[in-house]
C-alpha positions as CSV (number, residue, x, y, z in Angstrom):
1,X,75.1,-108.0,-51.4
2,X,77.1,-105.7,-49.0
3,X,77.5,-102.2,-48.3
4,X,81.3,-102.6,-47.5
5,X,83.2,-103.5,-44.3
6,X,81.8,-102.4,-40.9
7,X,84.3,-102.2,-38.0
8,X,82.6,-102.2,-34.5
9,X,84.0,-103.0,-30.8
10,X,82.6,-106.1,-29.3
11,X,82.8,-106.5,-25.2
12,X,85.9,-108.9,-25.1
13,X,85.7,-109.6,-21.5
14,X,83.7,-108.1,-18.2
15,X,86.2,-104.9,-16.5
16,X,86.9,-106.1,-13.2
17,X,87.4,-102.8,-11.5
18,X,88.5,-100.4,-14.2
19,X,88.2,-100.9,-17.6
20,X,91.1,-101.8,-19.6
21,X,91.8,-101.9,-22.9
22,X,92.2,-105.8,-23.5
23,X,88.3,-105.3,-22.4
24,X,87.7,-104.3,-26.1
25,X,88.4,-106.1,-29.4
26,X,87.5,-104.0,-32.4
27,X,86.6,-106.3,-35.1
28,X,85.9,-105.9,-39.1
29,X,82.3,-107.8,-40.5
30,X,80.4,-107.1,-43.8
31,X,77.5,-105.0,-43.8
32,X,74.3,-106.0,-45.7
33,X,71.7,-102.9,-46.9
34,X,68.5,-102.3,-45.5
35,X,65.5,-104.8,-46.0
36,X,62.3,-102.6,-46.2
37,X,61.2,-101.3,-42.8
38,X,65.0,-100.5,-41.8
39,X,67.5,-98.1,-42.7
40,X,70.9,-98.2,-42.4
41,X,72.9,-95.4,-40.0
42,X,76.4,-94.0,-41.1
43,X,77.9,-93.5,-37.2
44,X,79.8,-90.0,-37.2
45,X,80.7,-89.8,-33.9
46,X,80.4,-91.8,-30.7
47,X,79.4,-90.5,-26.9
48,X,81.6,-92.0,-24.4
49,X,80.2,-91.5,-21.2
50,X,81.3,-93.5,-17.9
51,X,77.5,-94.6,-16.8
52,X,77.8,-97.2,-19.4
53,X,80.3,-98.5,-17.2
54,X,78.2,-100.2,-14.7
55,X,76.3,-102.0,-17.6
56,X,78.9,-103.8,-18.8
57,X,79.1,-106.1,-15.5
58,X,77.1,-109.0,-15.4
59,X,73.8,-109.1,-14.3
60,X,73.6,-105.6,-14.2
61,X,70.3,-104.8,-15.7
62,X,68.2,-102.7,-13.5
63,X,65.3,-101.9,-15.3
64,X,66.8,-98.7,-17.5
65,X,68.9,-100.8,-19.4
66,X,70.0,-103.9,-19.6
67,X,73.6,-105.7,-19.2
68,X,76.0,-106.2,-22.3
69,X,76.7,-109.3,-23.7
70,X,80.3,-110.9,-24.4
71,X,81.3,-110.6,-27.4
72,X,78.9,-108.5,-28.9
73,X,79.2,-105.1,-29.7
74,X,79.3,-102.5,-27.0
75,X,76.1,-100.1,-26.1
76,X,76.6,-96.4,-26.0
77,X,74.8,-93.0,-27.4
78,X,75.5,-92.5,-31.1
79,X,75.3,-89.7,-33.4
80,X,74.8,-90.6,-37.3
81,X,73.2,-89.8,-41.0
82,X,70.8,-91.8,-42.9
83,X,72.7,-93.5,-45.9
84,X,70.0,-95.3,-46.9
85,X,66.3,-95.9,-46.4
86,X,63.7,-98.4,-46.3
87,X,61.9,-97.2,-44.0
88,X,58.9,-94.4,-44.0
89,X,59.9,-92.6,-41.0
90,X,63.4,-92.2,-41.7
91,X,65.0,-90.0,-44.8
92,X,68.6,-89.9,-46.5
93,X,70.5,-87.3,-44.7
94,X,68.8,-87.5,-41.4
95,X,70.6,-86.8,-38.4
96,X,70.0,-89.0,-35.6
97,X,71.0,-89.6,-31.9
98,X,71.0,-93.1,-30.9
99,X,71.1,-95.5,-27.8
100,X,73.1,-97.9,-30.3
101,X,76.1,-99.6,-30.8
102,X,80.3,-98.7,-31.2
103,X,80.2,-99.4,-34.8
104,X,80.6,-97.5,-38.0
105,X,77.4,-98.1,-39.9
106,X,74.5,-99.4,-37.7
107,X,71.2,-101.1,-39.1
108,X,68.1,-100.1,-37.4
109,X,64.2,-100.1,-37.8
110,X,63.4,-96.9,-35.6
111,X,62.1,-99.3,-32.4
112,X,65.1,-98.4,-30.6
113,X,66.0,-95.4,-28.5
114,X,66.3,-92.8,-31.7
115,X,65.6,-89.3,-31.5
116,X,66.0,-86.8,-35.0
117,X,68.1,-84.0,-34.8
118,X,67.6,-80.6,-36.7
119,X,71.5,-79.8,-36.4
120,X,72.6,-76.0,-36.5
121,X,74.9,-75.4,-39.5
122,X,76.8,-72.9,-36.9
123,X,77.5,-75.3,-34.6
124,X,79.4,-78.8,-35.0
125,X,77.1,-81.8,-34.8
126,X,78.9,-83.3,-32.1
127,X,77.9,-80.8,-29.6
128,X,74.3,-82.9,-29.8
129,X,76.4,-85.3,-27.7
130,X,77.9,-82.9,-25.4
131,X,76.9,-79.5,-24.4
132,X,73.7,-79.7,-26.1
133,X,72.7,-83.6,-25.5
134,X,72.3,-85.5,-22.7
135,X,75.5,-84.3,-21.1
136,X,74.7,-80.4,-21.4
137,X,71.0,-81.7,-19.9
138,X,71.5,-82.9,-17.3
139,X,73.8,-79.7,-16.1
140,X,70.8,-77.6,-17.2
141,X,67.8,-79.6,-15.7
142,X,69.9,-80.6,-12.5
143,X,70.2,-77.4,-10.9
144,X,67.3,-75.5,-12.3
145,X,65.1,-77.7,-10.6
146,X,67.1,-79.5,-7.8
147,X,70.0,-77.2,-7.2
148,X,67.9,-73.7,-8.1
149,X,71.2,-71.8,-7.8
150,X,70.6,-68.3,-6.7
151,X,72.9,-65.5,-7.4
152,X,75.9,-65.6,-4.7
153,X,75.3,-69.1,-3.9
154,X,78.3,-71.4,-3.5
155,X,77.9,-74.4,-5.9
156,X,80.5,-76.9,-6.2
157,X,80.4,-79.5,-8.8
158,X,82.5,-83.0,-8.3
159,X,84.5,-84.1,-11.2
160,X,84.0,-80.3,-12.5
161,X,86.4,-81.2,-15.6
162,X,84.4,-84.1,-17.2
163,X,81.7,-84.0,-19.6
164,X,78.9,-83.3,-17.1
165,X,81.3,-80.9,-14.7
166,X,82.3,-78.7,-16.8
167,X,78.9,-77.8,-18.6
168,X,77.1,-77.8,-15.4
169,X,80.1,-75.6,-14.2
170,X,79.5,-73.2,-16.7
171,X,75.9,-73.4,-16.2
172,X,76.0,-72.3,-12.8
173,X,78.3,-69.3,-13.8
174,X,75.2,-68.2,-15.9
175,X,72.7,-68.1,-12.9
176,X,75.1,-66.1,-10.9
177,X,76.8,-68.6,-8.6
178,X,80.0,-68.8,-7.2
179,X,81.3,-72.0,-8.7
180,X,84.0,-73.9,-7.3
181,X,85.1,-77.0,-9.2
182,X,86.6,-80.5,-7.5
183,X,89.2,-82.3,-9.6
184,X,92.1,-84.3,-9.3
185,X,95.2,-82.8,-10.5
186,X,96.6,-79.0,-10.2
187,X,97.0,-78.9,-13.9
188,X,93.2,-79.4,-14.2
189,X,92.4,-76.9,-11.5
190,X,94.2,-74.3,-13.8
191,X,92.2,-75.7,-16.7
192,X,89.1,-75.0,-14.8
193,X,89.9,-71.4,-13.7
194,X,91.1,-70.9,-16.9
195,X,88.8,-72.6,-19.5
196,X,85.7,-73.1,-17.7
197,X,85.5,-70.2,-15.9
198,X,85.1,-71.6,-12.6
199,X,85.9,-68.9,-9.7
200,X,88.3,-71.5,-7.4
201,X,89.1,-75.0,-8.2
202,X,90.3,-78.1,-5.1
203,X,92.3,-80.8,-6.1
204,X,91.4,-83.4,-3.5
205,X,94.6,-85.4,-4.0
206,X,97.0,-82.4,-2.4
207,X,98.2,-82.3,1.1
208,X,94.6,-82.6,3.3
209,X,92.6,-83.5,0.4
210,X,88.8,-82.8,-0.1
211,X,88.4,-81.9,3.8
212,X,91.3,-79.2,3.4
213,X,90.5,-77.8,0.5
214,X,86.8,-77.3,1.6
215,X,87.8,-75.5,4.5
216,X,90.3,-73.3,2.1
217,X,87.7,-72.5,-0.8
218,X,84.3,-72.8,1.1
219,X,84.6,-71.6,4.3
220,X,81.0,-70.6,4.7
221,X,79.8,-73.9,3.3
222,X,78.5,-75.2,0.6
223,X,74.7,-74.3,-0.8
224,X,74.4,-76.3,-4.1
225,X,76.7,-79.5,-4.5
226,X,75.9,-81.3,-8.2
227,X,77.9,-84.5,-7.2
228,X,78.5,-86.6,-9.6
229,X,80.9,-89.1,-7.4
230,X,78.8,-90.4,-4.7
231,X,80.3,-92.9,-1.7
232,X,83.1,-91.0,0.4
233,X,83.3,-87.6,-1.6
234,X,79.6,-86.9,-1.2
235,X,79.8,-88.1,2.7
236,X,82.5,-85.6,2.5
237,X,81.1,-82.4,1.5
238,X,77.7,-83.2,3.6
239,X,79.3,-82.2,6.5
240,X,79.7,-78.6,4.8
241,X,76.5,-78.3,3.5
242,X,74.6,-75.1,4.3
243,X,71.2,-74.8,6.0
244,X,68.8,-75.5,3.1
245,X,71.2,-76.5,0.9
246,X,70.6,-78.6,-3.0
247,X,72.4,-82.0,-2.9
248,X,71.8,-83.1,-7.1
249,X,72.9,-86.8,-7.5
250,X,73.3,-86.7,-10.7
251,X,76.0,-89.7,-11.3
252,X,78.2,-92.2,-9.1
253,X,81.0,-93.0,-10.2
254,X,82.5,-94.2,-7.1
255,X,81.0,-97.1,-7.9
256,X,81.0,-98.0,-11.4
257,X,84.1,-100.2,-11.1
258,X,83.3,-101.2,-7.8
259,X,81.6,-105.2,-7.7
260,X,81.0,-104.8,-3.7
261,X,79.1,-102.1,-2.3
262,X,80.9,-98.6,-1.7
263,X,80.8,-97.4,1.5
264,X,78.8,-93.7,2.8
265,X,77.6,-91.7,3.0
266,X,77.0,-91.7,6.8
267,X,76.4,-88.1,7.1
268,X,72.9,-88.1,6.5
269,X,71.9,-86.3,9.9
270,X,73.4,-83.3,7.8
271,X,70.1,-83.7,6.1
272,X,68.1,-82.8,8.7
273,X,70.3,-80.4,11.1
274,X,70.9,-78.4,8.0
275,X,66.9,-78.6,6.7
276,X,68.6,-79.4,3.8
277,X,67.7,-81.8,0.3
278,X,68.9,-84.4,-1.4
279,X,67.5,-85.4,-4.9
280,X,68.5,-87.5,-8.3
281,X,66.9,-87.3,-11.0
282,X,67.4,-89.1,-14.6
283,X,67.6,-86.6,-18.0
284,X,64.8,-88.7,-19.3
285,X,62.3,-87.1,-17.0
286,X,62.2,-84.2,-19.2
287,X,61.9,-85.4,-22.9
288,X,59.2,-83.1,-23.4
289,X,61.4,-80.2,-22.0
290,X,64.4,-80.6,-24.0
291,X,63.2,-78.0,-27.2
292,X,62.9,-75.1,-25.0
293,X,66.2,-76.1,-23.2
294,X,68.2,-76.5,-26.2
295,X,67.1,-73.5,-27.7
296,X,68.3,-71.5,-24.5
297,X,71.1,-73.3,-24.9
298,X,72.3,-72.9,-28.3
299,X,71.6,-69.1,-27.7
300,X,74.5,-69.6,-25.0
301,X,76.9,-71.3,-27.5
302,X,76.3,-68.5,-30.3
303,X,76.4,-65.7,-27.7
304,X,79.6,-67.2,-26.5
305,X,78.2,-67.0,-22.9
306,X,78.6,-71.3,-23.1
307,X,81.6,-73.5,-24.3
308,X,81.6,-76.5,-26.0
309,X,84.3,-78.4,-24.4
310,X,85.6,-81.3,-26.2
311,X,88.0,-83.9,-26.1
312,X,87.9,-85.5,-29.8
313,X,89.6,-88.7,-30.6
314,X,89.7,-90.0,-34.2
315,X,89.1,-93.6,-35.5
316,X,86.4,-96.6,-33.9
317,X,89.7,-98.4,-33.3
318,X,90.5,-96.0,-30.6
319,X,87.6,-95.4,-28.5
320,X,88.5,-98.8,-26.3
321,X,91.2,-96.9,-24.9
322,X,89.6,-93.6,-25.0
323,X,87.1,-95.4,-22.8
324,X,89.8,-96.4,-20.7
325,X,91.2,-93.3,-20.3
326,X,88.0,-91.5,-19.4
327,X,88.7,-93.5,-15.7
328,X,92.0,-92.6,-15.5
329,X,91.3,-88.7,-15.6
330,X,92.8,-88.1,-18.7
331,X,89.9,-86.6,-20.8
332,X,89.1,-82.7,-20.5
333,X,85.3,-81.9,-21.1
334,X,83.1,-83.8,-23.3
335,X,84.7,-87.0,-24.7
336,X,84.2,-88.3,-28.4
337,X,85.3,-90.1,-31.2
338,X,84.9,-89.0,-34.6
339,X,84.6,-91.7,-36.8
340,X,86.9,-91.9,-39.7
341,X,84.7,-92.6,-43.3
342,X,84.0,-96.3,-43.9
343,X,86.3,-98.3,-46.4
């Protein structure tokens, strides 16, 4: 007996360098119902988020998670209902966020990474994936507690128009810094003025590139830098850090599609002349956090003090090339797929 047809994305073959779309093969397989214990998971919508990058090399379990397999079905965050239930912990109807798979019905027995949602009716459920999930998070955890932005402090955010960027760009706004966002095209510098609200924006492919545009839009130096880059771009904006400056490493993707090691930073005597820190941190370390943090944050999004910035993209058959498109700068905010309903 089957439930109907599930379509998933299996991990056709390792990225060398940056993912490409013959990477992915989306596939169709029967699904079976639940035996008891398990339930099965209608996927609604699907997280993309570059850090899953480095994963899908080989060999590249580090202890947080481990590597992908070929030819099985990629890993990322999910977001999905109960259809049906064998299970005690788990009703029909419940909304759940997942460490699962790119699929459009998953089968699970609650011993993976699964966390219930009680989702707003005023909000859209996605935003549990985006401004008020792991993404909106780490913004919020990373500087309150590493960056601890004080009112006319200059923070500036790398890749300010992604996922993490632009919420932690907003965030920053809303504890009275002067926010100035690093991306790569003038298009998304207006987007950033514009739709995030950031108060100057450097695109550090013009004429003189990050060095020149630091000079241009933080003259006094920076106090707060949430980098999310690493490698050159933090070894960059070191030597314009602040005395007692907030360095928050909160990603590194300048090394995601990197298999040999990425060079900087070498300006870590910045560190000291400057008195200043430099900390990462992992979302995780505040699970038992994330209630009161959400709450504040949802306040935000009703009050309309907080955006949700999304970029949606419809069908499981696209989120390969969503996926690769994330590394190519082409995705504004928080990037998603809605999965279309099952056949």
């Amino acid at each position: 007996m089957t439930v109907g047809t599930n379509r998933r994305v299996l991990l056709a073959a390792r990225p060398q360098g940056a993912p490409r779309e013959s990477d992915f093969q989306c596939v169709a397989a029967e699904m079976r119902p639940p035996d008891d214990g398990e339930f099965l998971l209608r996927n609604r919508y699907i997280s993309l988020d570059a850090g899953f990058r480095q994963w899908m090399n080989e060999g590249a379990g580090d202890g947080y998670l481990e590597a992908m397999q070929l030819g099985e079905p990629v890993m990322g965050l999910v977001l999905g209902q109960v259809e049906q239930s064998k299970h005690p912990d788990y009703a029909v109807g419940d909304w759940l966020m997942c460490r699962s798979r790119w699929e459009e019905w998953s089968l699970a027995d609650g011993s993976d990474y699964m966390s219930k949602l009680e989702v707003d009716p005023e909000l859209s459920p996605s935003c549990y994936l985006g401004v008020l999930g792991p993404t909106g998070l780490t913004g919020y955890f990373g500087l309150r507690d590493i960056g601890k932005v004080q009112p006319g402090e200059t923070v500036l955010i790398s890749t300010a128009a992604g996922a993490v960027g632009s919420v932690a760009a907003q965030i920053a706004k809303l504890r009275g810094g002067r926010v100035v966002g690093m991306t790569s095209t003038d298009e998304k510098c207006r987007w950033l003025v514009d739709s995030v609200g950031v108060d100057a924006a450097i695109n550090y492919r013009a004429e003189g590139g990050l060095e020149a545009g630091l000079v241009e839009q933080c003259p006094d130096g920076v106090d707060v830098f949430f980098d999310n880059v690493g490698g050159a771009t933090l070894d960059t904006v070191m030597a314009h850090l602040r005395e007692r400056a907030r360095v928050v490493l909160s990603g590194a993707l300048s090394t995601y599609n990197s298999s040999e090691p990425v060079p900087g930073p070498y300006n870590m005597f910045k560190l000291i002349t400057q008195r200043a820190l430099m900390q990462g941190f992992m979302v995780t370390d505040y699970v038992e956090e994330y209630p009161a943090a959400l709450a504040e944050m949802a306040a935000w999004l009703k009050s309309g003090e907080l955006r949700n910035l999304e970029d949606v993209v419809v069908g499981i058959e696209n989120t390969g090339p969503a996926f690769c498109r994330m590394f190519q700068g082409g995705n504004r905010g928080k990037l998603v797929v809605r999965l279309e309903e099952s056949a």
